[in-house]
C-alpha positions as CSV (number, residue, x, y, z in Angstrom):
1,X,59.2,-13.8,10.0
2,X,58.8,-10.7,8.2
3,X,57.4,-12.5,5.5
4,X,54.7,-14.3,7.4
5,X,53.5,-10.9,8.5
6,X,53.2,-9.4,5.4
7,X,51.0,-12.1,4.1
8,X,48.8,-12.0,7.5
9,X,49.1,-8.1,6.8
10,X,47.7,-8.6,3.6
11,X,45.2,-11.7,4.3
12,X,43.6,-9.4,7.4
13,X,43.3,-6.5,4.2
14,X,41.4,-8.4,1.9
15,X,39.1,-10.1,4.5
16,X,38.1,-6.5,5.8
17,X,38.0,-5.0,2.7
18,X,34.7,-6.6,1.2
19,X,33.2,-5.2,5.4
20,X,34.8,-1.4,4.6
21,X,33.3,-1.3,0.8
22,X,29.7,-2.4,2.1
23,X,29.4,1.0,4.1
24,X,29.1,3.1,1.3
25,X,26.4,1.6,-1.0
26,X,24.2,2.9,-3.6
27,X,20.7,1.0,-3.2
28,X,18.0,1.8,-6.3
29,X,14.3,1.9,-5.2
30,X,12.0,1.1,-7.7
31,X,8.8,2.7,-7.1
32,X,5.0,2.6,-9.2
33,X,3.4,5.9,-8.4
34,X,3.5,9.4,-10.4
35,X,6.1,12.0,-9.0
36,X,3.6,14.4,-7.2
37,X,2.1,11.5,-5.5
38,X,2.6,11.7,-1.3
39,X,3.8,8.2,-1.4
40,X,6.4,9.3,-4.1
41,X,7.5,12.3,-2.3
42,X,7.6,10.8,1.4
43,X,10.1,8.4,-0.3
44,X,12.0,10.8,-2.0
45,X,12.7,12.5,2.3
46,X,13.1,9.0,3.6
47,X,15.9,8.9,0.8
48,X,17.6,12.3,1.6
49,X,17.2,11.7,4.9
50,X,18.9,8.1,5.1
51,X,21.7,9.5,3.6
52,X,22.2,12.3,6.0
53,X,21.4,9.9,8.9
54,X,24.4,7.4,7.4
55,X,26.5,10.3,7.0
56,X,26.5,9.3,3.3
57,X,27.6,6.1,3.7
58,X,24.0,4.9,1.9
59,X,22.8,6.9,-1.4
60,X,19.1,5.8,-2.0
61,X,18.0,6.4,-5.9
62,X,14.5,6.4,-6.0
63,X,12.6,5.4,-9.8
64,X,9.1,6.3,-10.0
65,X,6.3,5.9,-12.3
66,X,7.2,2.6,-12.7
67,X,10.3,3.3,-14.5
68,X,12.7,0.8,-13.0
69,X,10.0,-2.5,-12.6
70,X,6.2,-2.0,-12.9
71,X,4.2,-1.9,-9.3
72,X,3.6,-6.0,-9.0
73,X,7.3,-6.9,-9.9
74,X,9.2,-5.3,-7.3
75,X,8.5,-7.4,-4.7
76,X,9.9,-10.5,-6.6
77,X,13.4,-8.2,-7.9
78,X,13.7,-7.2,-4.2
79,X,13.4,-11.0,-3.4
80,X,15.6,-11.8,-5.8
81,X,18.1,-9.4,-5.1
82,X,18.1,-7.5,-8.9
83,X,17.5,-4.5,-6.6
84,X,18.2,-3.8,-2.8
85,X,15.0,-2.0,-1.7
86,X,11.3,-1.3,-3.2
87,X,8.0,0.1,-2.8
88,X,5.1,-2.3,-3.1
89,X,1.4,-2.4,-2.9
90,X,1.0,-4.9,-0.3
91,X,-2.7,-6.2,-1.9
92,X,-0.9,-6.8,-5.3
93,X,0.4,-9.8,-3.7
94,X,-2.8,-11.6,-2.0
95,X,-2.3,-14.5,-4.5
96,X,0.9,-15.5,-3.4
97,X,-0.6,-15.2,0.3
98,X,-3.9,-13.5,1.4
99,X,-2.1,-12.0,4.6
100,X,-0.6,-9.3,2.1
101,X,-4.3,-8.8,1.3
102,X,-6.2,-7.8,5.1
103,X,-6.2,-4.2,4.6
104,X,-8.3,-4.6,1.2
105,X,-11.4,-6.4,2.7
106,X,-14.3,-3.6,3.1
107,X,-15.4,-2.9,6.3
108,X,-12.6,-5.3,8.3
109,X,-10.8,-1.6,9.2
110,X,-13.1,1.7,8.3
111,X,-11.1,4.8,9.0
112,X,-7.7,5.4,9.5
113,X,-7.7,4.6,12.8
114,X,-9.1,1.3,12.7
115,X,-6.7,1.0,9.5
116,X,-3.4,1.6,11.4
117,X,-5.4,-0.6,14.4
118,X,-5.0,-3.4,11.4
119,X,-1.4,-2.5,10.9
120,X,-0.5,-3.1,14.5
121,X,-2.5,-6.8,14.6
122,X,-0.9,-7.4,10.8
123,X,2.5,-6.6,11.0
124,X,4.9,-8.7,13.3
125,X,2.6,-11.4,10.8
126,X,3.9,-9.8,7.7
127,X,7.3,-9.6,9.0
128,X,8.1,-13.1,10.2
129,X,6.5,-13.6,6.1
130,X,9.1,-11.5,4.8
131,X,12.1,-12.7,6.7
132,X,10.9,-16.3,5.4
133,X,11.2,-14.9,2.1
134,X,14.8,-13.1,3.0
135,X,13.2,-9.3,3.0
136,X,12.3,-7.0,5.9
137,X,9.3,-4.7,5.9
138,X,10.9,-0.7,6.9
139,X,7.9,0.7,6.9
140,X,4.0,1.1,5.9
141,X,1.6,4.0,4.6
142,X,-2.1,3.8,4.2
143,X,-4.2,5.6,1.1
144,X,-6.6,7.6,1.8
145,X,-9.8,5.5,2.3
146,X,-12.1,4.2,-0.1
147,X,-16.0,5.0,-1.0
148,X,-18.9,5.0,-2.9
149,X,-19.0,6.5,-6.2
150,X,-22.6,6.2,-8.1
151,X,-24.3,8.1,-11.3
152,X,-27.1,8.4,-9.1
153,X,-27.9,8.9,-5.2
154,X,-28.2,5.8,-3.7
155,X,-30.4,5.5,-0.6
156,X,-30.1,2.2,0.2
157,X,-28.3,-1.3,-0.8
158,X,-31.5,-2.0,-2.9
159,X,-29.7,0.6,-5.3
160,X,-26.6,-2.0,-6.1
161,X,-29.1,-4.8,-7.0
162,X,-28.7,-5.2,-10.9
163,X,-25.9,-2.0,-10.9
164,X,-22.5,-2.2,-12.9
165,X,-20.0,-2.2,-10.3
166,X,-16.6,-1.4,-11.6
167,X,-14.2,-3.9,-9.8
168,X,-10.4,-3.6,-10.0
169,X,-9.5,-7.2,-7.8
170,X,-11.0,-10.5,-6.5
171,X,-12.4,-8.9,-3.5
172,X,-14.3,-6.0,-4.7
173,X,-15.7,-8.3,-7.4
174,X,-16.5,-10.1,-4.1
175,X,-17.7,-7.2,-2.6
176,X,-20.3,-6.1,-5.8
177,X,-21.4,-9.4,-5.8
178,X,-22.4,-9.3,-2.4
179,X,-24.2,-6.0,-3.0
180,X,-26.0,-7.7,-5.9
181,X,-24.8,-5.8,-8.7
182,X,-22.7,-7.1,-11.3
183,X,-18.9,-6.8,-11.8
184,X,-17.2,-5.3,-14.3
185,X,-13.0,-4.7,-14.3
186,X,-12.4,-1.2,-15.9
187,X,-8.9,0.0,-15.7
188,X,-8.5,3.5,-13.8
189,X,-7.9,5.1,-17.1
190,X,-11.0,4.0,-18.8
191,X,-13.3,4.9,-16.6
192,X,-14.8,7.9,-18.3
193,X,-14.8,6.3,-21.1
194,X,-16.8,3.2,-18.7
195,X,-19.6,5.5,-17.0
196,X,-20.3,7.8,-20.2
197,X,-21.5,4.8,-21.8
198,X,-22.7,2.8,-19.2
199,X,-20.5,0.3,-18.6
200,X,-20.6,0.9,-15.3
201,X,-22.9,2.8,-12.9
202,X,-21.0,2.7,-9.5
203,X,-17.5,1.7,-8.0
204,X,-15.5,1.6,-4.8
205,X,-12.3,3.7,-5.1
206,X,-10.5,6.0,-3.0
207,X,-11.1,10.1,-3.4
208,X,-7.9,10.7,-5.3
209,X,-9.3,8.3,-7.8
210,X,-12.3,10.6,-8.3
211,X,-9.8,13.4,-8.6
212,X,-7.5,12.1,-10.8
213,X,-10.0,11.3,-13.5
214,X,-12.1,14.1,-13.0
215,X,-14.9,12.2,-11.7
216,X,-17.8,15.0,-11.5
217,X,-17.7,15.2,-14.9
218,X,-19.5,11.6,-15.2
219,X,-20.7,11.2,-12.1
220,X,-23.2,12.5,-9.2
221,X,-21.9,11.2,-5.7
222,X,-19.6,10.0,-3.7
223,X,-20.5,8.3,-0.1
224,X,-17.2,8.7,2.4
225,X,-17.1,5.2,3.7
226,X,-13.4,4.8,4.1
227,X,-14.5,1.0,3.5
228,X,-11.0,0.2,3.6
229,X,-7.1,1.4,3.4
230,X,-5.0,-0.2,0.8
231,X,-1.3,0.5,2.4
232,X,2.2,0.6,0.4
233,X,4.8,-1.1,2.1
234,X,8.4,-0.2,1.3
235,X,11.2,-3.2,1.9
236,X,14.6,-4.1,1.8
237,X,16.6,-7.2,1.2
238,X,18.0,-8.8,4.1
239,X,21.1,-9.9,3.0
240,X,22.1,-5.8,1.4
241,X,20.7,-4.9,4.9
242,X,23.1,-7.4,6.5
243,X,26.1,-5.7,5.1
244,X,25.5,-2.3,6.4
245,X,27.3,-1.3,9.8
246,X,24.7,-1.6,12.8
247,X,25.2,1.6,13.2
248,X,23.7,2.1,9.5
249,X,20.9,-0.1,10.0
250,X,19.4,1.4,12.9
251,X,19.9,5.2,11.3
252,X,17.9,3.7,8.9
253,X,15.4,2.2,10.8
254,X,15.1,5.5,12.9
255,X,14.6,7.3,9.7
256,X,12.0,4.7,8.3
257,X,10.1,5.4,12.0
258,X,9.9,8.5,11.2
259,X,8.9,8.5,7.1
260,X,6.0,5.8,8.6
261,X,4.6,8.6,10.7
262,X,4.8,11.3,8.7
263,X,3.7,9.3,6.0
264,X,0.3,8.3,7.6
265,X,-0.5,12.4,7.9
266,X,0.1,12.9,4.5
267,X,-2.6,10.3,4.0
268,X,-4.9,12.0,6.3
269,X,-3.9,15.3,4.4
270,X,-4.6,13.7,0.9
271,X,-7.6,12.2,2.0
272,X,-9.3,15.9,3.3
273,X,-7.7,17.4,0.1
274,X,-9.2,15.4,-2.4
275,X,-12.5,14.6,-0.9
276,X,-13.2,18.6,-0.6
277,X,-11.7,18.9,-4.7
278,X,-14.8,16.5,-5.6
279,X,-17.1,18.7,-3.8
280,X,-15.6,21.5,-5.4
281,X,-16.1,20.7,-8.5
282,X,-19.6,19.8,-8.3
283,X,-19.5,16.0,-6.8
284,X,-22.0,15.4,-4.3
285,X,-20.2,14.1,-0.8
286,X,-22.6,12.2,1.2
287,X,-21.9,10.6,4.6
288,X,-23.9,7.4,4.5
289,X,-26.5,7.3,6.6
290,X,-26.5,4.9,10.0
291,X,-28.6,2.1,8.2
292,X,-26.5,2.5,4.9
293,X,-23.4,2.0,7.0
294,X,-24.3,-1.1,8.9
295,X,-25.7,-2.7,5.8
296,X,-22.5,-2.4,4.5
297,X,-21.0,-3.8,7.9
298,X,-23.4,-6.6,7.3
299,X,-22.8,-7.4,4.0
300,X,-18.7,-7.2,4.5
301,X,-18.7,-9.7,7.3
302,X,-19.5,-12.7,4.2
303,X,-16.1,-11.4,2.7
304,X,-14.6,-10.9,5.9
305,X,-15.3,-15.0,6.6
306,X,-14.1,-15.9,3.5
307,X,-10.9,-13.9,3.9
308,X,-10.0,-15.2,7.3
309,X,-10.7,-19.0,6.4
310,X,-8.6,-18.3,2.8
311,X,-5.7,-16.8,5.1
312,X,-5.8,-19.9,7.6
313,X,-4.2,-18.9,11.2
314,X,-2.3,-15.5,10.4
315,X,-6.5,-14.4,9.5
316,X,-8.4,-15.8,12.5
317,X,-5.5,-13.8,14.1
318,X,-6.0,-10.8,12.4
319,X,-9.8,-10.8,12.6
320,X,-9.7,-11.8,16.6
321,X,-6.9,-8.7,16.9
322,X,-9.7,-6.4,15.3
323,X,-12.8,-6.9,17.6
């Protein structure tokens, strides 16, 4: 007898020990932006705060600058399970399926209110996608919106027809196209380089763009469209998820609540901050005029079209969810 309860003694320990070693984990998050950028740092207080939330029990490493995996690789090592959590640029991944791509079409959600509007429609869509795929979405942050930057003032969409329009995906090669210019990819960290010599004459990019390379110093304007808000997306594999306590995984979906929220007013913030450093330093900042504005609202619906019929029945959703 007290043999057979030693070895259910020991049996019971070594079932429950795998359950009692998964509450204190160490999870690496592979991130691709620069330390002082707002995604970075709200990442870096959804980190500390998971762990005082879990009382420790989950220590969150974050690797930025693309130090651990490079931006378009951490969804598939997330997948795959090389590492537990990640940061991701949701539009990185429209080739797989265009769903992860709504928030780049121009014009589809201007603003960030329409833009977290979007997020709303799109995102019990892009979970039920990533639970497919054995990941769940935590939370989602917006850039600050993208707009018009030209060598010249540009009064009207007869400006774009012949223009260089620097591209940097499908869609806003779409998007130049449509405008009648002529696409040209330049990486971000050409671009001087690009409109010194006149590679290029215009592009669409967000402010901090324009700030980061110093964009005054080769260009004249910049029209605040907010065509659209690409959005990072940080997720987490399901089955590492699975193994924390329930009381773990909603500390951590509390906290991620809350790093969604405050990460959305750091885009706001970032948005105001570097949209005043261009006019600062000698960048013309132009509202676009009414008729500018619903030219571009014209010529967006085209891509718009294209978009929903490329993402099948998640689009026409999407599209439907935003009139």
């Amino acid at each position: 007898m007290q043999f057979k309860l030693a070895a259910v003694a020991a049996l019971t320990l070594a079932l429950s020990a795998p359950l009692a070693f998964a509450q204190k984990v160490k999870w690496d998050l592979p991130a691709g932006y620069a330390e002082n950028n707002f995604h970075t740092q709200n990442l870096r207080w959804f980190a500390d705060e998971v762990k005082k939330a879990t009382k420790g029990d989950v220590e969150i490493t974050v690797h930025a600058n693309a130090s651990l995996y490079k931006l378009p690789e951490i969804k598939r090592a997330v997948q795959g399970g090389q590492v537990p959590i990640g940061e991701i640029l949701l539009s990185n991944h429209g080739n797989e399926d265009a769903l992860f791509e709504a928030d780049m079409i121009p014009f589809l959600a201007a603003g960030f209110d329409k833009s977290w509007k979007l997020y709303t429609v799109q995102k019990p869509l892009l979970q039920d996608k990533l639970a497919k795929q054995g990941m769940r979405m935590l939370y989602s942050v917006a850039w600050p919106g993208n707009g018009i930057f030209s060598k010249a003032p540009m009064e009207s969409l007869a400006s774009f027809k012949g223009a260089k329009f620097r591209a940097y995906n499908r869609i806003t090669a779409r998007f130049a196209e449509e405008l009648g210019a002529q696409p040209t990819t330049i990486q971000a960290a050409e671009l001087a380089q690009a409109f010194t010599m006149n590679m290029a004459t215009t592009m669409i990019a967000s402010p901090q763009i324009g700030v980061d390379t110093k964009a005054w110093e080769f260009l004249t304007s910049f029209y605040d469209t907010n065509a659209m808000h690409p959005r990072n997306a940080v997720i987490v594999n399901e089955r590492e998820f699975a193994k924390l306590s329930p009381e773990n995984q909603q500390a951590i979906a509390r906290v991620a609540a809350q790093a969604e929220a405050r990460g959305w007013e750091q885009a706001r913030a970032a948005a105001k901050a570097s949209t005043d450093a261009l006019a600062k330093n000698g960048l013309k900042v132009h509202e676009p005029s009414p008729a500018m504005r619903t030219d571009f609202e014209r010529v967006s619906q085209v891509l718009i079209q294209e978009w929903s019929k490329r993402a099948g029945p998640d689009g026409e959703k999407i599209v439907k969810g935003m009139q």
